[in-house]
C-alpha positions in Angstrom: 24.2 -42.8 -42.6 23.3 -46.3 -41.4 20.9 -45.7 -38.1 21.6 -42.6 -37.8 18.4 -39.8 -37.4 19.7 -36.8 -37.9 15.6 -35.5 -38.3 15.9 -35.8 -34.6 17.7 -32.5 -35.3 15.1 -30.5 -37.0 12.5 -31.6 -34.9 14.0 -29.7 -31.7 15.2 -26.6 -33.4 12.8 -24.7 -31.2 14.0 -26.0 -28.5 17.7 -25.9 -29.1 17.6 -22.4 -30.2 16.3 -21.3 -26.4 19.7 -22.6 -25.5 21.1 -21.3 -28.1 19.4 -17.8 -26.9 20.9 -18.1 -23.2 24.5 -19.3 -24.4 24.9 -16.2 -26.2 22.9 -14.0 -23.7 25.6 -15.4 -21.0 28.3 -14.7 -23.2 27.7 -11.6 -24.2 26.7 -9.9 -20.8 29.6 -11.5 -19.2 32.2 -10.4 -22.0 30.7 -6.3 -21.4 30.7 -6.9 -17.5 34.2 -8.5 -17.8 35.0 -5.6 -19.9 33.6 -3.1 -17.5 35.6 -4.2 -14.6 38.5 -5.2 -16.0 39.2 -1.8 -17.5 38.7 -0.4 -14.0 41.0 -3.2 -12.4 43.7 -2.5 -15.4 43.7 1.4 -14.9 43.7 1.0 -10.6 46.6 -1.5 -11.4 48.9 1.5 -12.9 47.6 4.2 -10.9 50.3 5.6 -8.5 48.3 4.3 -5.3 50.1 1.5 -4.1 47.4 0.1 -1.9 44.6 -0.1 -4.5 47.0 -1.5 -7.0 47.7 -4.5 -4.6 44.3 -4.9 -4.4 43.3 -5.3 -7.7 46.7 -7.3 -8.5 45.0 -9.6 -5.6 41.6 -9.9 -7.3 43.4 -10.6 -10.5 45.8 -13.3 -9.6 42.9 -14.9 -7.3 41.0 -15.5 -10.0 43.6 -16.4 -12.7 44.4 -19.0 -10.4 41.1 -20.8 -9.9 39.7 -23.6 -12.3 36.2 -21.6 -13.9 34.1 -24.4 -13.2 35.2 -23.9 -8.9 34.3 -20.3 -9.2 30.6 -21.0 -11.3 30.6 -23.6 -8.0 31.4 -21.1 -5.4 29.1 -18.2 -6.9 26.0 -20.8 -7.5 26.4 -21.2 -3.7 27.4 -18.4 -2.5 25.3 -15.5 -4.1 21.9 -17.0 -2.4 23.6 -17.0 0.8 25.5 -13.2 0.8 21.9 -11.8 -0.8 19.8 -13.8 1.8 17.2 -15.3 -0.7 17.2 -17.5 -3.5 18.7 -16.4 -6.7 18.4 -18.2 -10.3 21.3 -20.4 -12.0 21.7 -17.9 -15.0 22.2 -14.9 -12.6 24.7 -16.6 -10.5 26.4 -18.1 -13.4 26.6 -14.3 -15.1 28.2 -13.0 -11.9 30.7 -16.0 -11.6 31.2 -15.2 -15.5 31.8 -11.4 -14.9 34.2 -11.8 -12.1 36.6 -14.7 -13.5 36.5 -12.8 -17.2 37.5 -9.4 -15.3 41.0 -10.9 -14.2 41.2 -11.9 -17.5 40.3 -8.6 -19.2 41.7 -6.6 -16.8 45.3 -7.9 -17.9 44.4 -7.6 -21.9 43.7 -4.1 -21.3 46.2 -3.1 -19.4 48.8 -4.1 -21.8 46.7 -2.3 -24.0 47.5 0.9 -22.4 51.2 0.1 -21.9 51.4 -0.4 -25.9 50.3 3.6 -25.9 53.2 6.0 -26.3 54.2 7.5 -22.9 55.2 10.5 -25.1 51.2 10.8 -25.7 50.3 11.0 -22.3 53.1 13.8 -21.3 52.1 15.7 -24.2 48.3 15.7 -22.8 49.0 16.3 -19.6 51.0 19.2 -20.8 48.2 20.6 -22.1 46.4 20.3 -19.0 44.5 17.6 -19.0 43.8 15.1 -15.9 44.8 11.9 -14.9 40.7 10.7 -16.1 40.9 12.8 -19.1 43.9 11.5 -20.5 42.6 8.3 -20.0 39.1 8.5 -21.6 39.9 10.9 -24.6 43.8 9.8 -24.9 44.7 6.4 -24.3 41.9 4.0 -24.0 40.8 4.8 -27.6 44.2 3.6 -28.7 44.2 0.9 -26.3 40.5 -0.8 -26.9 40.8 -0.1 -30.9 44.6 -2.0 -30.8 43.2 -4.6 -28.1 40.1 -5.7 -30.2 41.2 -8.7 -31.9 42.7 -10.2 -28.5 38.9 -9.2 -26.8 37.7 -10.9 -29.8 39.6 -14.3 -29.1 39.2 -13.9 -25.0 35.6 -13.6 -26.2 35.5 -16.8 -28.3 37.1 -19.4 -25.8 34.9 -17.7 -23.2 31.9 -18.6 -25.3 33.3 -22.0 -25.2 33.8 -22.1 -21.3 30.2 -21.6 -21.0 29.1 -25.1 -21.4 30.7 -25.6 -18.3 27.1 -24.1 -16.8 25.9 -27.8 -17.1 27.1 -28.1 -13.4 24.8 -26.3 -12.3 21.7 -27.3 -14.5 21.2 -23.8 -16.5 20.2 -25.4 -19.9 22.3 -23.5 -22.2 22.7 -25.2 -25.8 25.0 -28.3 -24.2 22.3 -29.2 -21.8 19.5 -28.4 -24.4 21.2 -30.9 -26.8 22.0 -33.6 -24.0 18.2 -33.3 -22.4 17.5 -34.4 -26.1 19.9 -36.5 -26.7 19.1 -38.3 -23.3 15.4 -39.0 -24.1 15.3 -40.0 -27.6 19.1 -42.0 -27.2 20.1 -39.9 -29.6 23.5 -39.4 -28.6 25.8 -39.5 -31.4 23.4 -37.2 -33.6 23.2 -34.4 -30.5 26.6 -34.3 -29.9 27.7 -34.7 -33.7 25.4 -31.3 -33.8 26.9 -29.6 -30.9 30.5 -29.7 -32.1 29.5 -28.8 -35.7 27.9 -25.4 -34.4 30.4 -24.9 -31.9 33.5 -25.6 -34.2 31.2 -23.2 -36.6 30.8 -20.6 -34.7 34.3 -20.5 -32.9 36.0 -20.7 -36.5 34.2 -17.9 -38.0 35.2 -15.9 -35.1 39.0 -16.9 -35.2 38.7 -15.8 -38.5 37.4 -12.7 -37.6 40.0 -12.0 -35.0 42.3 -12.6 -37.6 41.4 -10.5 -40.6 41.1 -7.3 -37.5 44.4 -8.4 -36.3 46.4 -7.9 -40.1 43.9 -4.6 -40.8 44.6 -3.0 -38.0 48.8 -3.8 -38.4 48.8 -2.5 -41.7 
């Protein structure tokens, strides 16, 4: 393909592959942390305690309405500061990560639980079961098992978001490809790459959200 040296490639598997590894490391620990929190933000959001369900309204509509790239700013900042020492990029990044993908989360999963039958929940608090119990045994099961495919997706474009960490200098697999591309001019070949294991990667996933999305409606 003309001038094109796409062996530039091959040669720097090893290192591409280390930001490969902290891509997916990012994205994974921020998707169970998002997870984590935003099921506790969902379920304080329909408790009957109107003060903590302003709360976490707040937290959620804060966040839902900042740009990612402000809050992996603020956090990169921030964190050193609040914890009085000096913290790394990736761990700053990962908490910025976790606490934008919460708000995010949080109102997936609640609609999750809305989409369980009320009747359910009467019927198990007939029984005697409480309020925690017929949450953990009762309706999050339903709700996580019919929210997976929309996780799935929330998981894909936030796996995408995170080569926003170039603003910081955390070499993920956009900055490991750029360093490269930078120092041998290799531009077009680097960047050809990158979208070709992006696009890759992102497409297999749609079409895994899909095929869970029709099994799970049948």
């Amino acid at each position: 393909m003309g001038d094109f040296d796409f062996a530039i490639i091959y040669n720097n598997i090893p290192f591409l592959f280390e930001g490969m590894k902290t891509t997916l490391l990012l994205t994974v620990a921020a998707v169970i942390g998002g997870i984590v929190i935003g099921t506790v933000l969902a379920i304080i959001r329909i408790a009957n305690v109107p003060i903590l369900a302003w709360i976490a309204a707040a937290y959620v509509n804060f966040f839902r309405s900042l740009p990612l790239i402000l809050v992996i700013f603020w956090l990169y900042f921030l964190v050193p500061l609040v914890l009085g020492r000096p913290v790394g990029a990736f761990s700053s990044v990962l908490i910025a990560f976790v606490l934008f993908e919460a708000a995010y989360y949080s109102e997936i999963i609640r609609a999750g639980i809305a989409s369980v039958s009320s009747g359910q929940v009467a019927a198990a608090r007939a029984i005697g079961m409480t309020y925690t119990q017929c949450m953990r045994f009762i309706v999050l099961p339903q709700a996580f098992k019919a929210m997976i495919p929309v996780l799935l997706t929330q998981a894909i474009i936030l796996f995408q978001d995170t080569s926003l960490v170039y603003v910081v200098g955390l070499k993920d697999f956009l900055v490991s490809a750029e360093l490269i591309a930078n120092r041998d001019q290799k531009l077009i070949e680097m960047f050809m790459f990158v979208a070709v294991v992006y696009f890759t990667i992102c497409f297999a996933g749609s079409l895994l959200s899909s095929h869970l999305q029709r099994k799970l409606s049948t």
